[in-house]
N, C-alpha and C positions, 0 to 999 in steps of 0.2 A: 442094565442096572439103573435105578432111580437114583436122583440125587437126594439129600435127607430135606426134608421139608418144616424150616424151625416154625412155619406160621403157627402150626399147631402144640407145640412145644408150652406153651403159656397155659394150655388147657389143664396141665399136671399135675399142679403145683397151689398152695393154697387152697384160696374159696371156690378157686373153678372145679375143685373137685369136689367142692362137697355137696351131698346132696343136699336142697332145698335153698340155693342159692341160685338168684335167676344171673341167668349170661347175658341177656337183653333186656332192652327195656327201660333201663336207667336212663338219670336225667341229673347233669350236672348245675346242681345251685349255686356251688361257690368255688371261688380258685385262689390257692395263697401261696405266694412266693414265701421260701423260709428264707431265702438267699446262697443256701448252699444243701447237696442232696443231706440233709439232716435226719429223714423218715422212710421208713419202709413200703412201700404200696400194699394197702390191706387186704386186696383181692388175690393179686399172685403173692404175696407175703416175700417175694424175692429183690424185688428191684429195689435200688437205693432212688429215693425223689425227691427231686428240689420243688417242683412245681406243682401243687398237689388240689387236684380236682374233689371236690366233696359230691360225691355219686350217692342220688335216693333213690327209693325205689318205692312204689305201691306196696308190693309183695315181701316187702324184706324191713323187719324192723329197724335195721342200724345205716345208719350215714355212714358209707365207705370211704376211708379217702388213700388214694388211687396213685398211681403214674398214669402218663398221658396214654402210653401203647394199651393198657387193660379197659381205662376209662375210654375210650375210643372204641375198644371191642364190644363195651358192656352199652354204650348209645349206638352204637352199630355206625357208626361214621368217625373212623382213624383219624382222617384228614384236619376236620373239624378240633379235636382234642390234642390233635399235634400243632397245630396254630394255636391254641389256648398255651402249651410247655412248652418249656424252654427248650433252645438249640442243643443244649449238652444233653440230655433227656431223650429227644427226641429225634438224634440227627441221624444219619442212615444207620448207623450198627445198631440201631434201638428200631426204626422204624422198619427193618425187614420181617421183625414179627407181623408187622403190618399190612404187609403186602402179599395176600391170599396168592397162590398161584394158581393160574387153571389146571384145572383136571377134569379130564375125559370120564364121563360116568363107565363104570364097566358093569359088564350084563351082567345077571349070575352065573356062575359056574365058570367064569373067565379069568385068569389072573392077571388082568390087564398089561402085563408086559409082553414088550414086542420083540 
């Protein structure tokens, strides 16, 4: 038996779901402390954020603005967007969405359990 895997969990929810919204690619212009989580993250529409990253995109008319875990996913560098938010935001029970785990490609026809 697997253990449940929340990396992927963020994918569900909100804009990750919807089509014609890019998951990469963005580029974070601006960052504004409100001082306390005050706002929602426009991308997963779930997380409450204090620290909120303003995410553009080529492909995408609207300036997102974010928590730090989505905006990390969507510039494809966590680390980077976890240094930009805050410690309450970003500290380990927020940042395990952040931390892909490996996994074994399986063949076709396999159902990868051992």
């Amino acid at each position: 038996m697997t253990e449940h895997d929340d990396t992927l969990d963020f994918c569900h929810f909100g804009k990750w779901s919807m089509p014609g919204v890019p998951h990469k690619g963005w580029t974070c212009i601006d960052i504004e402390d409100l001082g306390a989580p005050d706002a929602v993250c426009e991308m997963c529409e779930r997380q409450d954020i204090r620290y909120v990253p303003a995410m553009q995109h080529a492909d995408y008319p609207e300036i997102l603005h974010c928590g730090c875990i989505c905006a990390g996913h969507m510039e494809a560098n966590v680390e980077r967007a976890a240094a930009r938010g805050g410690a309450e935001e970003c500290g380990p029970a927020a940042c395990r969405l952040a931390r892909p785990q490996s996994v074994a490609p399986v063949a076709p026809g396999q159902s990868g359990h051992q």
